[in-house]
N, C-alpha and C positions, 0 to 999 in steps of 0.2 A: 626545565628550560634547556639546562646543557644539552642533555639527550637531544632533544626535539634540534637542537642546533647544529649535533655533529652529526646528524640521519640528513638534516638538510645539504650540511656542506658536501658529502659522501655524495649524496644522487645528484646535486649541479656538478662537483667533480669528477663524479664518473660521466654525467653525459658529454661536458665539452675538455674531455682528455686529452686528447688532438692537440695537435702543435697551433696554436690563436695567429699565428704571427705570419702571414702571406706576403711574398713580395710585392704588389702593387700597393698593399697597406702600408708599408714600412715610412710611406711619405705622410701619411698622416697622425694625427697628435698620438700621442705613444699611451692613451687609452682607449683609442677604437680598436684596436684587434680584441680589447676584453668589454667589449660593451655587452655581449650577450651575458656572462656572467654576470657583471656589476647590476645588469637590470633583474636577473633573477635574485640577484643576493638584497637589490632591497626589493622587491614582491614578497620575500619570504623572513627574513631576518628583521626586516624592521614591524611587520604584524607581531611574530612573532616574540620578539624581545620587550614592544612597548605591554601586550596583553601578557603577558606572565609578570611584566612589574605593575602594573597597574588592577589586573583583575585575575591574583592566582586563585580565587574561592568567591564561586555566588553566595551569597548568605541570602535565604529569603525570609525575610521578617513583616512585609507588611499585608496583610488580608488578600486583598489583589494577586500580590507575587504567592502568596501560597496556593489560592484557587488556583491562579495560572498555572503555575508549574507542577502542581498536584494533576490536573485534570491533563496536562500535556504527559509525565512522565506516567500517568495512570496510578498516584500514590496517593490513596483513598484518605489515610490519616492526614495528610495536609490541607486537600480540600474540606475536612470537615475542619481544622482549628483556621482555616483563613475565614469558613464561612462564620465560626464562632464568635471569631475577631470582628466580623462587619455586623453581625446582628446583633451585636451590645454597641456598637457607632449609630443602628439604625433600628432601633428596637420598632419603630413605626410601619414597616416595612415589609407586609404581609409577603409578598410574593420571594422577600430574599429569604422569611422566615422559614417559608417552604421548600426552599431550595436548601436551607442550612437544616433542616428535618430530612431531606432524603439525601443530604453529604450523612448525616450521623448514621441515617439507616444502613449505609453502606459499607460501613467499616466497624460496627458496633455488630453487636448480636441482640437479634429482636424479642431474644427471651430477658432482656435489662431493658426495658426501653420504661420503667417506673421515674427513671431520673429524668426523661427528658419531659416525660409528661407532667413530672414535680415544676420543672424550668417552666414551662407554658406556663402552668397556675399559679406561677409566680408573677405572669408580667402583671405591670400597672397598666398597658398601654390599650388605646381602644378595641384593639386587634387580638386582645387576649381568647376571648370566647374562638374565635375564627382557627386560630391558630392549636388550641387545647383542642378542639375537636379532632382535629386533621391531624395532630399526633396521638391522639386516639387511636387512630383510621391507620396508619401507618405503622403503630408500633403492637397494637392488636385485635385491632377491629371491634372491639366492644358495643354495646346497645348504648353506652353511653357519650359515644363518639361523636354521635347526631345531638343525644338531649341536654350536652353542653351549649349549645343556640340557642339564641331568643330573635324572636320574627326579624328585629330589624338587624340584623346580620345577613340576613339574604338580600338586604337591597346594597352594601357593601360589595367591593370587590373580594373577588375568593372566599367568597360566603358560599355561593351555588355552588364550585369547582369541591367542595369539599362537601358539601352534602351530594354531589353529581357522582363521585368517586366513591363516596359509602354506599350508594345506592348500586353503583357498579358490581362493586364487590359483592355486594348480599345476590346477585340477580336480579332488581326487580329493576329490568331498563327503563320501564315507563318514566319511572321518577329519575333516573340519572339521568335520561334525554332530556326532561323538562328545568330539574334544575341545570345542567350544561348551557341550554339554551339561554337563560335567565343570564346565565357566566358571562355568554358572548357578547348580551347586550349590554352588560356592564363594564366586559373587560375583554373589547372585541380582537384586539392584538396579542393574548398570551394565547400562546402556541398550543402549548399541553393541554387545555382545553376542547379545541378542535381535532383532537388527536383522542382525547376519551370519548369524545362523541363518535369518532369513527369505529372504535372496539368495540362499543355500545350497538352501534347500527351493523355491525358484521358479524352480530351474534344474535340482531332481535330483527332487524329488516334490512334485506336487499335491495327493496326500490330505494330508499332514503340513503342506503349507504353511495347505490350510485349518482344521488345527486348531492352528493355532500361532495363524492372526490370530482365528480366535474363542477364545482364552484370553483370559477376562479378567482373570486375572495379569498377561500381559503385554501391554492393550493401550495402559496409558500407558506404555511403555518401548520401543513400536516409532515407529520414523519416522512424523509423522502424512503425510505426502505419500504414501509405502508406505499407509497403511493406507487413507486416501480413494482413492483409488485401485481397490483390493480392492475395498473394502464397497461403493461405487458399480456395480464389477463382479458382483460376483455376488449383489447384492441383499439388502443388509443395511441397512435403511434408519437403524434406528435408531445402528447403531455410525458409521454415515456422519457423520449428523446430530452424536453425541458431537465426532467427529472434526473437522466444522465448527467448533464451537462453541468447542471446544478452541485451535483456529487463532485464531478470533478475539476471546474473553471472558480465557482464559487466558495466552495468550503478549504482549498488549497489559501494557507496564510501568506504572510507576503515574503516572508524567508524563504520559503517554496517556491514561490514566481521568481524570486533574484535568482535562485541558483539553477532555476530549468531554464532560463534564458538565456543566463549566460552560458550554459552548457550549449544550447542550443546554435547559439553565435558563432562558438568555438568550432564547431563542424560546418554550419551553413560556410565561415570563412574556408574552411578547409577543403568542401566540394566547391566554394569559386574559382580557388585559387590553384585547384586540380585540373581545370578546364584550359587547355592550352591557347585559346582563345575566349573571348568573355561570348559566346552566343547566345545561354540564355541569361537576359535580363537579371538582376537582384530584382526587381517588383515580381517578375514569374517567380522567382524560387522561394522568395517571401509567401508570397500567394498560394501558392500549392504546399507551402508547409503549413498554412493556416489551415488551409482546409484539410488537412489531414490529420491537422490536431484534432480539428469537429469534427469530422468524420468518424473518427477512432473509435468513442464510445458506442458506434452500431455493433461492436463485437459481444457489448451485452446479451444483444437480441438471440445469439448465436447461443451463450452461456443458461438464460432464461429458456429458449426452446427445447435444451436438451435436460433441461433441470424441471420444467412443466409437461411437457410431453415427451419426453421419452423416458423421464425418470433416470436419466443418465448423466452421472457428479462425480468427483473423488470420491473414492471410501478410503485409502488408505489401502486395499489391495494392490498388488506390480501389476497386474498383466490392466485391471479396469483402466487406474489412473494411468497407465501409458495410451492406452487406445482414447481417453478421455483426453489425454494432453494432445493426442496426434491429431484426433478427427474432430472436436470443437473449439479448446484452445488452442492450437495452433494453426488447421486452415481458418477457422473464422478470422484472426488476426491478421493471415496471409492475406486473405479475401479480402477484409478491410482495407489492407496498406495497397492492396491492388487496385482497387477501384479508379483512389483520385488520382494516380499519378498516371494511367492508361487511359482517363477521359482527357486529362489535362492535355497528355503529349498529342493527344488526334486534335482535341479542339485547336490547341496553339502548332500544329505542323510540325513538331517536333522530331517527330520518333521515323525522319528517312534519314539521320547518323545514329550509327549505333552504341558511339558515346552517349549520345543523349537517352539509351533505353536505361544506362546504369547510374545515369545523374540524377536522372525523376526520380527512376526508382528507391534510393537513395535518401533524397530530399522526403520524401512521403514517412518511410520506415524510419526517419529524423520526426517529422512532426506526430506519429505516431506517438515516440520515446517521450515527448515530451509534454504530451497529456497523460502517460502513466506515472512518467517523474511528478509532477506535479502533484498524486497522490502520494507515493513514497517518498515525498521530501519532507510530509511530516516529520519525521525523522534525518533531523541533519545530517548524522552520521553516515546515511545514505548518498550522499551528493557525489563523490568521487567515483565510487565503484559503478554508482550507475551511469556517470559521465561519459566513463570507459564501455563497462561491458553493455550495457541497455542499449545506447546510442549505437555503439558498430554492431550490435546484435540485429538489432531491430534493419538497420541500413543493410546489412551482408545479407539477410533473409531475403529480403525487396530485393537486393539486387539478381540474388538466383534465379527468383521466377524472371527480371526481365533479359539472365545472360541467357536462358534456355530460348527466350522469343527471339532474343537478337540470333542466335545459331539455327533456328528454324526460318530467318527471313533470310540471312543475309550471309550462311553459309551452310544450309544442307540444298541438296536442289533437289532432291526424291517428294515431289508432293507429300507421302505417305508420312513418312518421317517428319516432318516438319508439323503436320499436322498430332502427329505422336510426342513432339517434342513439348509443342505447347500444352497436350492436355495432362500429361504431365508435371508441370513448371509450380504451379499452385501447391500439388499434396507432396512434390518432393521438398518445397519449402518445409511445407507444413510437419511433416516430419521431421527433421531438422528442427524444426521450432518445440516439436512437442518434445524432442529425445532433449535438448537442453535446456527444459523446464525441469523436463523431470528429473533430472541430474540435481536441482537446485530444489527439490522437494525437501524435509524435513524426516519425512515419512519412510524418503529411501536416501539417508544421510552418506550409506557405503559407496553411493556415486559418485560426492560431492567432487570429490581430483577431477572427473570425468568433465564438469562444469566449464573447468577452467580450461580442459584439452580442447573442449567442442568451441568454446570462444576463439580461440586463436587460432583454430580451425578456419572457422567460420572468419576474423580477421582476416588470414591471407585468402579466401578465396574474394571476402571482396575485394585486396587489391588485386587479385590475376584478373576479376572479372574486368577493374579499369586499366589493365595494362592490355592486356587482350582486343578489346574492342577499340582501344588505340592504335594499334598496330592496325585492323580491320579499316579503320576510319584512312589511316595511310593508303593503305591501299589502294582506296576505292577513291585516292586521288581529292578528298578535301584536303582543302587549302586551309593552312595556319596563318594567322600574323605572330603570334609569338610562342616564347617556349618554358615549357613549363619547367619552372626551379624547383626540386624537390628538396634544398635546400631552407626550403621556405614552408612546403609542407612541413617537414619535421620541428623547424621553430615554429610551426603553427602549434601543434601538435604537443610541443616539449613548455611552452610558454600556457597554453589554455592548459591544460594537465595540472601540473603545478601551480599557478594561478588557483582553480577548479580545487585545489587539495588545500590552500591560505582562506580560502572562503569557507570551504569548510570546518576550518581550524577556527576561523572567526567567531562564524554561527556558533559554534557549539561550544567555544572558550564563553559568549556572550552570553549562553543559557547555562552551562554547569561550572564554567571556570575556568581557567587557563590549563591546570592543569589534566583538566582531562580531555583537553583541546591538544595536549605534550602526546596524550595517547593513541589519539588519530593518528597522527603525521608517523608514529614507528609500524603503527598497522598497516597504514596505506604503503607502505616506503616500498615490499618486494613486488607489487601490482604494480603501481606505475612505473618504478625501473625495469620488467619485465616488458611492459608493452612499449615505454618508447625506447628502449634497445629495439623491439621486434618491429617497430614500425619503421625504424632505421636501416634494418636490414633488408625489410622487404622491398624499402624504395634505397637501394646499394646507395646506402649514404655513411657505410661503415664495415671496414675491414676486416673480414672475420678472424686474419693472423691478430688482430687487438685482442680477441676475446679470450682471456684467460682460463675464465672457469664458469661454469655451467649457469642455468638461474633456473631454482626450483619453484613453485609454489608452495606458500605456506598453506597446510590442513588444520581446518581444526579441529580442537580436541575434544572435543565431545565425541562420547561412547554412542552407538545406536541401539535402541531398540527395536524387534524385531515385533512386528504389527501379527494381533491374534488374528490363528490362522481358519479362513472361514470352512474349512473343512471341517474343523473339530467338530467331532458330534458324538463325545463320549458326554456322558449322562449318569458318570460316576465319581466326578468332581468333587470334592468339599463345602459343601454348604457352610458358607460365613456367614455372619449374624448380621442381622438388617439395621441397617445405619439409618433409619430413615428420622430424618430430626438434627441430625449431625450437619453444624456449621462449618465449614471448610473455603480457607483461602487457596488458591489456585494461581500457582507461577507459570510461568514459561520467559525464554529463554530472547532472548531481544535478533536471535537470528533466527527464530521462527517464522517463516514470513508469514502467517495467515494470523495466528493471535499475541505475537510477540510483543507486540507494540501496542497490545491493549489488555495486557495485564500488569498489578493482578485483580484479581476480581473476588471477588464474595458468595457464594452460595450456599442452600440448603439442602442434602438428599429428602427427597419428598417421597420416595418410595422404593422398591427393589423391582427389577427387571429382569426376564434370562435374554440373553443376547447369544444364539448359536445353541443353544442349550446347555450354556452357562448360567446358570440360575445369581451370580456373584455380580451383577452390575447393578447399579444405582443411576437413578434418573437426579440430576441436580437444578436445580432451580437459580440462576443468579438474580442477585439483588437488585445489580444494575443492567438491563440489557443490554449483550454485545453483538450489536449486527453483524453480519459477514453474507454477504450475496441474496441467496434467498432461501437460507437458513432459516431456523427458528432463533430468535434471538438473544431466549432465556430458557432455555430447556437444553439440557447437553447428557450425556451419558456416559458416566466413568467407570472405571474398576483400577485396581492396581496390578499394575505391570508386574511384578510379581508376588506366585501366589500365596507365599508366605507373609505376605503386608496384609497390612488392613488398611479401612480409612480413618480411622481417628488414629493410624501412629503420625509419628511427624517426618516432614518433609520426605515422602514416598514418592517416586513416579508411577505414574496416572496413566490409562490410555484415556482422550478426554473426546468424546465424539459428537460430531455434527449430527444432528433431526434434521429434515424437510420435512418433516410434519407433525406437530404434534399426536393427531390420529396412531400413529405409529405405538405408540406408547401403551394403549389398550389391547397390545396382539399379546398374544400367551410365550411366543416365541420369536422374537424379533431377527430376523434376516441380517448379518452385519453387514453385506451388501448395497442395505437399502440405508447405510450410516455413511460419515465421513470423515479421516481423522482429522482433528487441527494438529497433529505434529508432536512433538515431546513436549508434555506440562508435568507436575509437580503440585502436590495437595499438603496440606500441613492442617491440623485441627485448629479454629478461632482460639478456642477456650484453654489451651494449652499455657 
């Protein structure tokens, strides 16, 4: 708590150093010159003083908070003793029993699963037979997995779901369709059910699989990764679209809505109160940021078409993954943030001042950020940095393409030019977008400084671009009623910020404890002192003879590995021994963005690969599916990073690679091109 106390005092006392004390204030009460402090010192000093005494350590002891915090932290051993804890509360309880059979498969190894099977033919409960089969089924597929049943367990719920699933497995779908179906009439709301049936039908019939996924009974109850997928393929724009939306409006928890909203506020305040006069309405700027939150997800379509037809994704290569970040992640996103806010300005007459090209624009690359925060808020930890850099990222991008439009309307006069400016505006965005993605890749970690340069980068040109088309706007002779205080941006700015970093402290003192809530606010401390100095200076609201000494960013310390290189094609390599059977947990690192935050995970090598004509790769199997795009979701491809390791030593780094196809898997010599890396992970044997 002291720490966390004197990091605070330090950045409210560095930002308001300045002499508090003005002569027209001298006549009022002798605590309004420190009102700005006082109000910062209790937003932060009283969260944080009352949660370190009241909550320095979450303890989770009850069933619930173990599932919970197992299943959010991604810590396999918890959800399986919370689900332990509830199926001795509810021995009755077929469907939690099965859910507490595949927490155990998950973090156990399935060459032991004799004890769990012992546990079933122990229960007394009616549900015994149901239950000993389906851990059968799960822990080794036995003949005896079914002949545990006697008839009337199939008119039971999760009687058919578990004779539908052995049937699965063996291949003979005829019978895993009939018993499935039997499930749905029994137990037409469990999800997993209509989700075996659709595996079933996309491996035994095509007409039945497509009218299973255009049911609209069952299209909140299939896998949404299954269903985008489909609808993408075969052209169903609108179920796709649902299917987006679904991903990310829906499955976002409510700690995620509070803090993208409130981030959200914090700028919508800050573009109204930029505007030297109020012309366009709060209902417009509300308005066109909604729609740009819905809008946003069309950037899938952009990621799916080059990932289905063109066979074009990360691998984990520099030269692909930048052309990848340049020409589908980033113009698609440009594209997107372009749409609503250039129908909005023509519909509502906006766009004849040329402040207003950089407001929209602005507001749009705002409701953008804030359908992607809404994913990445899973992670509380996330709220601050994406407050700052996502939010004026997203905004500075938008506003380029619309400063390029504004300088081809309203000051190039060469036709030619102006026409050149605008087709332009979009891929030079775009570029910019994809170079500081890639800066933030995992895969090319040597950039990371670079991240931070292109941000601030990118900060002051969107303030030139609003200072610029102010002056413009002067010019051409609009009239003002009033004047803009930029005294009032920076406590906009300096007050949400910090605000944005006590909410953060909250969230995450509320789930782990106070004290590792202490540990946010000294990470967060050189970012935000960094930006509202910088934002301070860009709008001269600070004296640069004040400035003493430098402000660096902090790097962090992680080492990089450098990604196998797809040239190699010697064929004289070391043959290591085939691991195929070898149980293996898999770490990675909580700043990974692509699997950070969903491991770890479980797996089996189920066979040997050559990748490049490397003959040393192993195909792994995880226990628990980890979607990611339009990946395979359980099939990955690892080796170790160096080739002196093996996979059964302990904690080794990995290269841990993405499939788009399982198919892939039966080529004698696999392309690493046609792979894609998830970033630095880390393998350790179970059985150790």
């Amino acid at each position: 708590m002291a720490f966390s106390i004197v990091i605070i005092l330090f950045l409210i006392g560095f930002i308001y150093r300045k002499p508090l004390i003005s002569g027209k204030e001298k006549s009022r009460s002798f605590l309004y010159p420190y009102r700005k402090v006082l109000i910062l010192l209790g937003i932060t000093l009283i969260p944080i003083i009352s949660t370190n005494l009241l909550l320095p350590e979450v303890y989770v002891e009850t069933a619930d908070e173990l599932i919970e915090s197992g299943k959010r932290d991604h810590n396999l051993d918890w959800v399986y003793k919370g689900y332990h804890k509830k199926v001795q509360e509810y021995p009755d309880s077929t469907e939690l029993q099965i859910e507490y059979m595949h927490s155990w498969i998950s973090c156990r190894s399935r060459y032991t699963c004799n004890w769990m099977i012992d546990e079933f033919q122990a229960l007394e409960t009616e549900n015994k037979r149901i239950c000993e089969a389906y851990a059968h089924y799960v822990c080794e597929g036995k003949e005896i997995a079914i002949q545990v049943m006697e008839p009337q367990d199939y008119e039971t719920k999760f009687g058919n779901l578990a004779a539908a699933t052995y049937y699965y497995q063996r291949w003979d779908f005829d019978l895993a369709e009939q018993h499935a179906h039997k499930e749905i009439k029994l137990n037409p709301d469990y999800a997993p059910t209509y989700n075996l049936l659709a595996q079933t039908y996309s491996l035994s019939n095509a007409t039945k699989e497509d009218s299973l996924m255009r049911d609209w009974s069952a299209f909140g109850k299939l896998n949404k990764s299954i269903r985008a997928n489909y609808y993408f393929n075969n052209g169903l724009p609108l179920r796709y679209m649902l299917t987006q939306w679904e991903f990310t409006f829906i499955d976002a928890d409510l700690f995620a809505y509070i803090a993208a909203i409130f981030v959200s506020v914090i700028w919508l305040l800050f573009l109204w109160y930029s505007q030297k006069t109020k012309r366009i309405p709060w209902y417009q700027m509300i308005l066109l940021f909604l729609l740009s939150a819905l809008f946003g997800d069309v950037c899938h379509y952009f990621y799916d078409h080059a990932h289905y037809n063109l066979a074009f994704y990360e691998n984990g290569e520099f030269y692909n993954d930048l052309y990848y970040l340049w020409s589908i992640n980033g113009l698609g996103e440009e594209i997107v943030k372009f749409i609503p806010w250039i129908l909005f300005g023509l519909f509502t007459k906006k766009l004849n001042d040329p402040r207003n090209f950089i407001l929209l624009a602005a507001i749009s690359g705002l409701g953008f950020a804030f359908q992607e925060n809404l994913t990445y808020y899973d992670n509380t930890a996330n709220i601050t940095v994406r407050a700052i850099m996502c939010a004026v990222g997203h905004m500075a991008l938008s506003s380029t393409v619309a400063f390029l439009i504004v300088l081809a309307r309203f000051k190039v006069k060469n036709t030619t030019w102006s026409y050149g400016l605008i087709a332009v505006a979009i891929p030079m965005a775009a570029i910019l977008h994809g170079t500081y993605n890639f800066t933030l890749s995992n895969s090319f970690s040597q950039f990371y400084v670079f991240h931070f340069v292109i941000f601030f980068v990118l900060a002051w040109l969107w303030f030139y671009y609003q200072r610029k088309t102010k002056e413009w706007a002067n010019q051409a002779e609009i009239n003002y009623n009033s004047e803009q205080h930029n005294e009032r941006l920076i406590d906009i700015v300096t007050f949400g910020i910090i605000t944005t970093l006590m909410l953060e402290f909250l969230f995450v003192s509320l789930e782990y404890g106070a004290n590792d809530g202490n540990i946010i606010i000294g990470r967060r401390f050189i970012l935000i002192a960094s930006f509202i100095v910088f934002v301070s200076l860009t709008l001269d609201n600070i004296n640069l003879k004040t400035l003493s000494s430098r402000y660096k960013l902090q790097m962090p310390g992680e080492d990089y590995f450098d990604f196998i290189n797809p040239n190699n094609t010697s064929t004289t390599q070391e043959v290591h021994a085939d691991m195929s059977g070898l149980e293996l947990r898999i770490f990675a690192s909580k700043k990974n963005p692509y699997i950070g935050n969903k491991m770890p995970r479980t797996g089996i090598c189920i066979k040997k690969v050559t990748v490049n004509n490397d003959p040393n790769w192993h195909v792994l199997q995880l226990k628990k599916p980890m979607p990611f795009r339009n990946y395979h979701p359980g099939l990955f491809i690892i080796k170790p990073v160096n080739s002196t390791d093996r996979l059964d030593d302990d904690k080794i780094p990995i290269y841990f690679l993405f499939i788009p196809d399982k198919k892939l898997l039966q080529m004698k010599n696999i392309d690493v091109k046609r792979l894609r890396t998830a970033g630095k992970a880390f393998s350790r044997p179970v059985n150790l």
